[in-house]
N, C-alpha and C positions, 0 to 999 in steps of 0.2 A: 656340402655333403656330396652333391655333383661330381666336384672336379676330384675330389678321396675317388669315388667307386671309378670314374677316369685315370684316374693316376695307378690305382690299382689292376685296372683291366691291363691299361701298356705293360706293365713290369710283367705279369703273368704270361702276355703273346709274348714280350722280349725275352722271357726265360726260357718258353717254348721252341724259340727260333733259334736261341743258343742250343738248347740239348738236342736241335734237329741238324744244324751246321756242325758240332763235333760228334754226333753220330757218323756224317757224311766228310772225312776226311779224303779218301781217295782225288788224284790229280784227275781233271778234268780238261779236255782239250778245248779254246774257247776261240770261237773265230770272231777278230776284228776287223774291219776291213781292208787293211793294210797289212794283215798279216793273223800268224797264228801263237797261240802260245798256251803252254800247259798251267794252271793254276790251281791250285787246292782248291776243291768243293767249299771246304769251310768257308773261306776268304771270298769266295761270289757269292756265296748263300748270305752272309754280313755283311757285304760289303753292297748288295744288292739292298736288303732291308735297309742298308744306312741308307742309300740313296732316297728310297720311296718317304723315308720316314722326314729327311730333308725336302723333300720335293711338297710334302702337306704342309710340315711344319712354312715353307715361303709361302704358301697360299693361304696360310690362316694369319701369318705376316702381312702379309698383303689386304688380306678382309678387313684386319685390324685398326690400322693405318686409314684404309679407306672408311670404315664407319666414323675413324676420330677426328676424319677431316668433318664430315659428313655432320657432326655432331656439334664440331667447333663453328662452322657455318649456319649452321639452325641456332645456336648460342647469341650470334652472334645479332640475327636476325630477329631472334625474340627481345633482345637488349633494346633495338632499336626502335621494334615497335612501343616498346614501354616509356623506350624515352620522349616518341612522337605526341605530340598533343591529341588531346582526342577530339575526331571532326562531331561536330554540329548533327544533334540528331535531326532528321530529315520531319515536318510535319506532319505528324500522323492522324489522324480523327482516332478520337477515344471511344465514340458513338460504335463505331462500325470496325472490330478488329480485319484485317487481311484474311480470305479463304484462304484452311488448311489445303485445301483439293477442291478440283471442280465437282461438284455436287452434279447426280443424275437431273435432269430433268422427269420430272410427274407429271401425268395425265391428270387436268382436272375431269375428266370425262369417265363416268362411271359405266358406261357400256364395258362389258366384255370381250376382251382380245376373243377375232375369231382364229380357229387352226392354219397354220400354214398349209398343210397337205390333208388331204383328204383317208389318208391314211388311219389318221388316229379318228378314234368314235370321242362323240360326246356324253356317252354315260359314265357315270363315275367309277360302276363296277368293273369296266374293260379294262382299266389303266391307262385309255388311250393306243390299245389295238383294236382293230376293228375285226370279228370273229370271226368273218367270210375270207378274212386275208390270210387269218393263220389255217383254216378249212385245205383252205389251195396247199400249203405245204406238207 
């Protein structure tokens, strides 16, 4: 359904670029660098598009080719792993699975963290401002 609403957009700018190249027939003077020469509007205005339109279509040529190397090489890679025997699994202990992550360490020590800074109070109601601090501001 993609490539339909794609194929349909191109035709639509392509018919738009025609009714705006034969609106625009008048000769136009066109410098090249070895010289000059008059050439109908129409015929650079198409002749232009054809260019650009050529210039994506190699590059999506190009993409193409390069993914289906890209692809034949991964192919070819997965074949060979299937075909490899398969190594020896390593001895594991069944008792004791592998850490997902390293785990914090815990305080067995039930004393209370005291404050970093002197700043915050130890009442619960302050929130941990001290109420001579916000006074001063």
């Amino acid at each position: 359904m993609k490539a339909q609403w794609s194929l349909i957009l191109m035709l639509v700018f392509a018919v738009i670029i025609a009714i705006f190249a034969v609106i625009n027939v008048n000769p136009v003077e066109v410098n090249f660098i070895f010289g000059y020469a008059d050439v109908p509007l129409v015929l650079l205005i198409l002749g232009s598009a054809l260019f650009g339109g050529l210039a994506v279509g190699m590059f999506g040529v190009y993409r193409l080719f390069k993914t289906q190397r890209e692809v034949k090489r991964l192919r070819a890679e997965n074949e060979k792993l299937r075909t490899q025997p398969a190594a020896p699994a390593a001895s594991v202990s069944a008792s004791t699975p592998p850490p997902a992550y390293d785990e914090p360490t815990v305080s067995a020590d039930p004393t209370p963290l005291e404050p970093i800074s002197d700043d915050l109070d130890s009442r619960p109601e302050s929130r941990g401002f001290r109420s001579d601090k916000l006074k001063k501001l």
